[in-house]
C-alpha positions as CSV (number, residue, x, y, z in Angstrom):
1,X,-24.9,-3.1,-14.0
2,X,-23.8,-4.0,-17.5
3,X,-26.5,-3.0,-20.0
4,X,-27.1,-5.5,-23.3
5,X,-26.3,-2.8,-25.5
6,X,-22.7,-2.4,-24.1
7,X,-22.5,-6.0,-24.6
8,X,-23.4,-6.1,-27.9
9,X,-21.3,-3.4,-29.0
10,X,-18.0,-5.1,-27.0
11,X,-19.3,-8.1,-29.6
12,X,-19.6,-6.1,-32.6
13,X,-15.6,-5.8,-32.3
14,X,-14.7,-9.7,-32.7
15,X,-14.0,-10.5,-35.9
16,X,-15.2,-14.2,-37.2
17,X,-11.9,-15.7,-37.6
18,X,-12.0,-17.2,-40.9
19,X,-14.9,-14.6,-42.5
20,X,-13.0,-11.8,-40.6
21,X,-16.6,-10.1,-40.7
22,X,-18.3,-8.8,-36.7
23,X,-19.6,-11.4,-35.2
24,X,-23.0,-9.5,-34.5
25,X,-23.1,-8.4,-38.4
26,X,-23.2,-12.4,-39.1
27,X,-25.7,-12.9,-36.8
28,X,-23.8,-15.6,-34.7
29,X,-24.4,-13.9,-31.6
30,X,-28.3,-15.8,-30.7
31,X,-28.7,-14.4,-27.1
32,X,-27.2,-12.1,-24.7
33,X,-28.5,-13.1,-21.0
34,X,-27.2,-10.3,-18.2
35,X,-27.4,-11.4,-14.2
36,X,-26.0,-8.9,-11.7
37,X,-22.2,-9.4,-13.0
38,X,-22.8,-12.7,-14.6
39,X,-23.4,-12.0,-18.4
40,X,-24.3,-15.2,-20.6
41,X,-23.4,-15.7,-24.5
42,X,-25.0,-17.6,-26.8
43,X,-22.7,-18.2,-29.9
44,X,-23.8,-19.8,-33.1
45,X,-21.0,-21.2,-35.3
46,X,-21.1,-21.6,-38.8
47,X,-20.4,-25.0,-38.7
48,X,-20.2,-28.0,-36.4
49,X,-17.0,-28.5,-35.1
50,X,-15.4,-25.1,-36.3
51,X,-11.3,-25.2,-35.8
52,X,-11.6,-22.0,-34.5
53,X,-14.1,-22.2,-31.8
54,X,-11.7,-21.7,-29.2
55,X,-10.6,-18.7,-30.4
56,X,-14.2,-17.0,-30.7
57,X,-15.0,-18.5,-27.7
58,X,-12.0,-16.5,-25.8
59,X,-12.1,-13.2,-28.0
60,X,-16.1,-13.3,-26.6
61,X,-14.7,-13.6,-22.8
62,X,-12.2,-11.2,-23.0
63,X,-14.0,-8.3,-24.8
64,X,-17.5,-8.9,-22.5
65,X,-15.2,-8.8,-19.3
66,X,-13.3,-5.5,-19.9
67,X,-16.5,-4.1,-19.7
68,X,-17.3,-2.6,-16.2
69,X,-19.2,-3.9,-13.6
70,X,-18.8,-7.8,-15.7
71,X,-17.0,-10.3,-13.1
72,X,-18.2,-13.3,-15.3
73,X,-18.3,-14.4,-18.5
74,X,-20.1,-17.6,-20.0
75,X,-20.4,-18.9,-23.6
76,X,-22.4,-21.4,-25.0
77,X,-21.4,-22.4,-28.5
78,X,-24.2,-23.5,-30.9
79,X,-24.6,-24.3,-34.8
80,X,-26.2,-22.3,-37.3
81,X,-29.3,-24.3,-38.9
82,X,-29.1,-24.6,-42.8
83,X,-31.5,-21.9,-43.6
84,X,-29.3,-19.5,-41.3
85,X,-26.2,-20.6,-43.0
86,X,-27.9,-19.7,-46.4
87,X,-29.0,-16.6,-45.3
88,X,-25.3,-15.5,-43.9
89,X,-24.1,-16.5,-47.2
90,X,-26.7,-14.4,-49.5
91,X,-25.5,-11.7,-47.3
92,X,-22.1,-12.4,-47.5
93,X,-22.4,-12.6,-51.7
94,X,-24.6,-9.5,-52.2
95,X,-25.2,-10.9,-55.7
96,X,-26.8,-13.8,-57.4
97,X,-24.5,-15.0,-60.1
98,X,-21.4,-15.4,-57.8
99,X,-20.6,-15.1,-54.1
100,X,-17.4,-12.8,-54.1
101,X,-18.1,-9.6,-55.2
102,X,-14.5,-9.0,-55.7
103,X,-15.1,-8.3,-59.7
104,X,-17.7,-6.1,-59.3
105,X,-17.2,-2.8,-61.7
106,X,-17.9,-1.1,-58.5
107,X,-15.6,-3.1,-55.6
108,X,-12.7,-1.0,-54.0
109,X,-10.6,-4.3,-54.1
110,X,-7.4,-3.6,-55.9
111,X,-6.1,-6.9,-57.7
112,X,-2.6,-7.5,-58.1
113,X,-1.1,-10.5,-60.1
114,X,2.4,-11.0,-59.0
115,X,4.0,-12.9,-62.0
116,X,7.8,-14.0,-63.3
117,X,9.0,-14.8,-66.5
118,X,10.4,-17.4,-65.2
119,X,10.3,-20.5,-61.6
120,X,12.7,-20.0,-59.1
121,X,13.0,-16.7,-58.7
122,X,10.9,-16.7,-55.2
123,X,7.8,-15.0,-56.7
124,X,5.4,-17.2,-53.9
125,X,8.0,-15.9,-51.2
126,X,7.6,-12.6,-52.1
127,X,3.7,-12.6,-52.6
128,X,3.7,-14.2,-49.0
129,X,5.7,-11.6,-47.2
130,X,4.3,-8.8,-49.4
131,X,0.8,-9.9,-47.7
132,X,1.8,-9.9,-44.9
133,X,3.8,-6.9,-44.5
134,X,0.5,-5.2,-46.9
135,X,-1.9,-6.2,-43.4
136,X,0.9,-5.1,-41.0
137,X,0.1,-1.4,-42.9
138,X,-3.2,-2.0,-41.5
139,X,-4.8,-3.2,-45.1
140,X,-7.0,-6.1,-45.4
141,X,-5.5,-8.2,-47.8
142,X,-6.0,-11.7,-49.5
143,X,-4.1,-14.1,-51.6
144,X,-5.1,-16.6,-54.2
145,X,-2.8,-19.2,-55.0
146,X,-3.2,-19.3,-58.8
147,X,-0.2,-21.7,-59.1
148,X,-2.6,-24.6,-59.2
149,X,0.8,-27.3,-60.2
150,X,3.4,-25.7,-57.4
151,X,1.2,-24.8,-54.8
152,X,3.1,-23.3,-52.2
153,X,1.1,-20.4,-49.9
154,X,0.1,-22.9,-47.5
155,X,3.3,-23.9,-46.8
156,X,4.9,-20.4,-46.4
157,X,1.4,-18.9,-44.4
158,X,1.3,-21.6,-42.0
159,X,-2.1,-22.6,-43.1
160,X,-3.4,-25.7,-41.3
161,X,-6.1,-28.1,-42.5
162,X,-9.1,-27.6,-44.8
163,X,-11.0,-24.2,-46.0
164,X,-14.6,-24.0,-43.8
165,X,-17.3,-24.8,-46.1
166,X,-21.1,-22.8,-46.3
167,X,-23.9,-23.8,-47.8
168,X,-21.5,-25.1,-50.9
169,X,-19.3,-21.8,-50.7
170,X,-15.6,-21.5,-49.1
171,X,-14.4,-19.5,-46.4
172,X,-11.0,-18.2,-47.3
173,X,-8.4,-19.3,-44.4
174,X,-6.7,-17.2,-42.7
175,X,-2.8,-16.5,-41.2
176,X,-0.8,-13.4,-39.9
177,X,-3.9,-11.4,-40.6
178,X,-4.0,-12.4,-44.4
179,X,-7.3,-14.2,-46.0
180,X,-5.9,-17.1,-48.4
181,X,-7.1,-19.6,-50.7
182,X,-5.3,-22.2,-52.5
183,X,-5.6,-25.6,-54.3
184,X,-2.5,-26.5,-51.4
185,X,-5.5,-26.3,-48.8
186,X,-7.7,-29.0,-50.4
187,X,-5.5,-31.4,-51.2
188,X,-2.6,-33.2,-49.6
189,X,0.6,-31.1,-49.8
190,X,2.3,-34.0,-52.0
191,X,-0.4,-34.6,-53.8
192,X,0.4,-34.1,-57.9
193,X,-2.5,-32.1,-59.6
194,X,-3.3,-33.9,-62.8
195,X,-5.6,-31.6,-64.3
196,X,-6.2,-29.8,-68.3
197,X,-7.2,-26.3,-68.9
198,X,-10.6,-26.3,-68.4
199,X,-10.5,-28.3,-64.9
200,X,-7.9,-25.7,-63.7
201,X,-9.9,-22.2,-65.3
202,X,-12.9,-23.6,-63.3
203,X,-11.2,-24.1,-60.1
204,X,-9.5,-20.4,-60.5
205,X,-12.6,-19.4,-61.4
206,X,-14.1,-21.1,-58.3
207,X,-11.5,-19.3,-56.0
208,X,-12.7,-15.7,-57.3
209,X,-16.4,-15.9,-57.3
210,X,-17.1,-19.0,-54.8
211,X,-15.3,-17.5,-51.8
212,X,-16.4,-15.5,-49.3
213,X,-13.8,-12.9,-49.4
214,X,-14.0,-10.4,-46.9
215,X,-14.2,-6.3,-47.7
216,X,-10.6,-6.4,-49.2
217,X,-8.6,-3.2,-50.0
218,X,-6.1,-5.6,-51.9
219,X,-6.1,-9.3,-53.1
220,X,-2.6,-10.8,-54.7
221,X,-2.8,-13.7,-57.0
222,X,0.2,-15.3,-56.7
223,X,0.6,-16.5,-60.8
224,X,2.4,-19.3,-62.6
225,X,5.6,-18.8,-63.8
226,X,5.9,-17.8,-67.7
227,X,2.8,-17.1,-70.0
228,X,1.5,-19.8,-70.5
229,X,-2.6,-20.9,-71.2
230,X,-3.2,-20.6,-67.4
231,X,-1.6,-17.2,-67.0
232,X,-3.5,-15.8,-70.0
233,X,-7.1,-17.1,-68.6
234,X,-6.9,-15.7,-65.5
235,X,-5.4,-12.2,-66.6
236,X,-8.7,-12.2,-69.4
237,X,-11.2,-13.5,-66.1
238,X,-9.6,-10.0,-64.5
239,X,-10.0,-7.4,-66.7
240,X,-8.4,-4.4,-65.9
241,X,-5.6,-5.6,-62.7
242,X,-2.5,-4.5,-61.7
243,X,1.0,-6.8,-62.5
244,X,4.0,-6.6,-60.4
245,X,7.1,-8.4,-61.7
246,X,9.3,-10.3,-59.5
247,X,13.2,-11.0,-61.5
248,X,16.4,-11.7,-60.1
249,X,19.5,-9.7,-60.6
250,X,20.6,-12.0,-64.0
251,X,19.8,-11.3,-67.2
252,X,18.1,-14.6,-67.9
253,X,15.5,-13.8,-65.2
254,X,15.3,-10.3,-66.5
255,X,15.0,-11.3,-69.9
256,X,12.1,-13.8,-69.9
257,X,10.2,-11.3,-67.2
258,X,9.9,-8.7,-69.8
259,X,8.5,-11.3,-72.1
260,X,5.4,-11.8,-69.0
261,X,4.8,-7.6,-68.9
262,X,4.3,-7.9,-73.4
263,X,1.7,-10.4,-72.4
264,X,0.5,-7.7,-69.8
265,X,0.2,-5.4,-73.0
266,X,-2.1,-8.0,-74.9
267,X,-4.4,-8.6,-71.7
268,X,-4.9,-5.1,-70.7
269,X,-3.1,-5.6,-67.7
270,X,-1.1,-2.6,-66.1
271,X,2.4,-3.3,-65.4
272,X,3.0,-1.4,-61.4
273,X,6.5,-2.1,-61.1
274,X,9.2,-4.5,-60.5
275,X,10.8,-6.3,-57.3
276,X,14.3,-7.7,-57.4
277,X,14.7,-10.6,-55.4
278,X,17.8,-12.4,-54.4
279,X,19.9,-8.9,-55.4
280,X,22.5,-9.9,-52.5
281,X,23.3,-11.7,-49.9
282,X,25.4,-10.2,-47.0
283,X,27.6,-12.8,-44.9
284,X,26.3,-13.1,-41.3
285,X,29.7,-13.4,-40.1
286,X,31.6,-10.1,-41.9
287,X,28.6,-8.3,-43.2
288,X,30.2,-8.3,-46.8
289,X,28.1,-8.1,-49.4
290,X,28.4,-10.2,-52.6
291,X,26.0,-10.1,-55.3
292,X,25.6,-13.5,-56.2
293,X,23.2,-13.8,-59.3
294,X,25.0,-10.6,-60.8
295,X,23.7,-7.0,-60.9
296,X,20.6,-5.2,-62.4
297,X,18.7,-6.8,-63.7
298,X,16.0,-5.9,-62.2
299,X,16.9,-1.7,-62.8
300,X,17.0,-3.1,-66.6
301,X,13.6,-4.2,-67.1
302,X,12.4,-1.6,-64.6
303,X,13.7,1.2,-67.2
304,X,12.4,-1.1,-69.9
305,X,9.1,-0.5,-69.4
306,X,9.2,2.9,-67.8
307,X,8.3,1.5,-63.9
308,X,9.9,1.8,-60.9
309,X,11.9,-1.0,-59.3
310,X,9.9,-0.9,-56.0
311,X,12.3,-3.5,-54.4
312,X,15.5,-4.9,-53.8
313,X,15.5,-8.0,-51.3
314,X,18.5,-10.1,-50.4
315,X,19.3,-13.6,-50.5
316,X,19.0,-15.1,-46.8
317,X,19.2,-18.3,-45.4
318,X,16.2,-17.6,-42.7
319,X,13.8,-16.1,-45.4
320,X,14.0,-20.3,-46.8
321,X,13.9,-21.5,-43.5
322,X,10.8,-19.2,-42.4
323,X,9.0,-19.9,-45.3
324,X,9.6,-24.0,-44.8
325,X,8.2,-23.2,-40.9
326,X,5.5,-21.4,-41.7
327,X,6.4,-18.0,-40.0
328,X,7.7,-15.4,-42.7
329,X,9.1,-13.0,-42.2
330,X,7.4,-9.9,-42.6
331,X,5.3,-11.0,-39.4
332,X,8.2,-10.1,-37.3
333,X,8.7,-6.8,-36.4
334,X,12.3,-6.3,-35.7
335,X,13.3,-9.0,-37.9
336,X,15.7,-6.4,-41.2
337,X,14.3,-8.9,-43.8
338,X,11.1,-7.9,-42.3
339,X,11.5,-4.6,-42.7
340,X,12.7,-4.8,-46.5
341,X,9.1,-6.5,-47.2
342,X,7.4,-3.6,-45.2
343,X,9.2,-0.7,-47.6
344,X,8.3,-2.6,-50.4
345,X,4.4,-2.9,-49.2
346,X,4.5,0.8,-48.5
347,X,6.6,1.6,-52.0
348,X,3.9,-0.9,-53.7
349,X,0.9,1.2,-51.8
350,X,2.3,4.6,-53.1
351,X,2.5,3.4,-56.3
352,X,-0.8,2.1,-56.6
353,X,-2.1,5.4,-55.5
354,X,-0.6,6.9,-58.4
355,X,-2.1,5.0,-61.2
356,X,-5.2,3.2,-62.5
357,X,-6.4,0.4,-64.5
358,X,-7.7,1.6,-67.6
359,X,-8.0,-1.0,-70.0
360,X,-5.8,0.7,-71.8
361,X,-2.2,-0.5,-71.8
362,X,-0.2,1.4,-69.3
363,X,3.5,0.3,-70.7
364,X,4.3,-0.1,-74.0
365,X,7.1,-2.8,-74.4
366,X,10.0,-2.4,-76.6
């Protein structure tokens, strides 16, 4: 017969789908009841009514019955009281002053804005699939949608309804094995945000410190365009993060992105590199290649600064078209887009191994 600690160790696998933490670390699992091959589950959620409750519930029955000598699985589904909830939280935090230790001097979360000079150069695409294709490596990775105006990472994750709420703190949601949070998820999709500085540094604010990230190795903060009041506040809230720029191939993308990595200089922000998106687009039919938005751009400012141009990634119809439905494309696995974002998270990953955020300026910009 099945023995409880076998049981709880099968358990200690599932991952909380939105806190992406073991569900016997959170303490959701309440009892474990074990008759001949019948073994019973008792499963406190979070909250009532938790989106997700299908999933745990069939993530418990498959784990418990792989085990040997299980024929049957039951789960009961409960709530967490309020002073559980609390006490998941506090653990969650592991501080007093804010939730997230994400800006702890001592977490092993690498930040990386990922910024443009300019809109319209597919910088949220890029953050998206760059996720993505980061947590296909096997990294645990998260995104904060720090375009509070164009709010798009819903959209291109797939997201679907509201962040779960704790005790007053936010779960991060959660798509394609990425943690996300963004304004896009609390509000409806066409709703304008009408809001000044200090309403918006409070709710970026918020999304660092009030969210119960999980243990991330990297967390992208997909930026407004330009560098402008909203840019600079967040870069000074992060002190010592990484920037990737993301330019297209003409100089009038190139131009106005270098103008983002001098503002990189005055923050303290290390510039990593540069991706070059749209830098061709290859005709389905033929396979020509024509380089629509011109050439090099991207190499340009790359050299500029002295950083390596990480990327190239082409213009294609179904990179718009997955992003509209929710499905990009660095989730696929034999999809060649795909595998463009997947060089680029492993080109992005070497490079981060080879430098550090000092505080110190690492490019000087001429």
């Amino acid at each position: 017969m099945v023995s409880r600690e076998q049981v709880m160790e099968a358990l200690r696998t599932i991952l909380d789908p939105e806190l992406r933490r073991s569900i016997v670390d959170l303490d959701m699992v309440k009892d474990v009841r074990i008759q001949d091959t019948r073994v019973e589950v008792d499963v406190l959620l979070t909250v009532a009514g938790c989106p997700l409750h299908r999933e745990i519930e069939s993530s418990v029955k498959a784990r418990v019955g792989q085990l040997p000598g299980v024929e049957e699985v039951h789960v009961t589904l409960g709530e967490m009281t309020p002073e559980q909830r609390q006490a998941l939280v506090n653990r969650l935090s592991g501080r007093r002053q804010a939730r997230s230790s994400i800006l702890d001097p001592a977490s092993n979360t690498q930040i990386i804005g990922i910024s443009s000079g300019k809109g319209g150069v597919g910088k949220s695409t890029v953050t998206a699939n760059l996720a993505v294709a980061l947590a296909r490596l096997g990294h645990r990775v998260g995104v904060i949608d720090a375009d509070i105006y164009g709010f798009s990472i819903p959209r291109i994750l797939g997201l679907k309804g509201r962040p779960m709420v704790i005790e007053g703190a936010l779960a991060p949601q959660t798509a394609h094995g990425v943690q996300a949070i963004s304004m896009g998820s609390l509000v409806d999709e066409e709703t304008a945000v009408i809001w000044r500085g200090p309403m918006l540094m409070k709710a970026l604010e918020q999304f660092l410190k009030d969210v119960l990230w999980g243990d991330l190795d990297y967390l992208l903060l997909d930026m407004p365009p330009g560098t402008g009041d909203i840019a600079i506040s967040m870069y000074q809230l992060i002190p010592q993060s990484y920037l990737l720029l993301v330019t297209t191939p003409q100089p009038v993308a190139s131009v106005v992105a270098r103008r983002v990595a001098k503002m990189a200089e005055k923050t303290n922000q290390t510039v990593v590199g540069v991706i070059e998106n749209m830098a061709y687009f290859i005709c389905p039919h033929c396979g020509h290649t024509e380089e629509i938005f011109g050439r090099g751009g991207g190499q340009q400012i790359a050299e500029a600064l002295g950083v390596p141009l990480l990327a190239r990634l082409p213009l294609d119809r179904s990179l718009r078209e997955s992003g509209d439905e929710g499905q990009p494309l660095a989730a696929l696995k034999d999809d060649r887009i795909g595998q463009a974002f997947l060089e680029a998270a492993r080109a992005l990953h070497e490079r981060l191994a080879e430098v550090e955020p000092t505080g110190v300026p690492y490019v000087r910009v001429p």
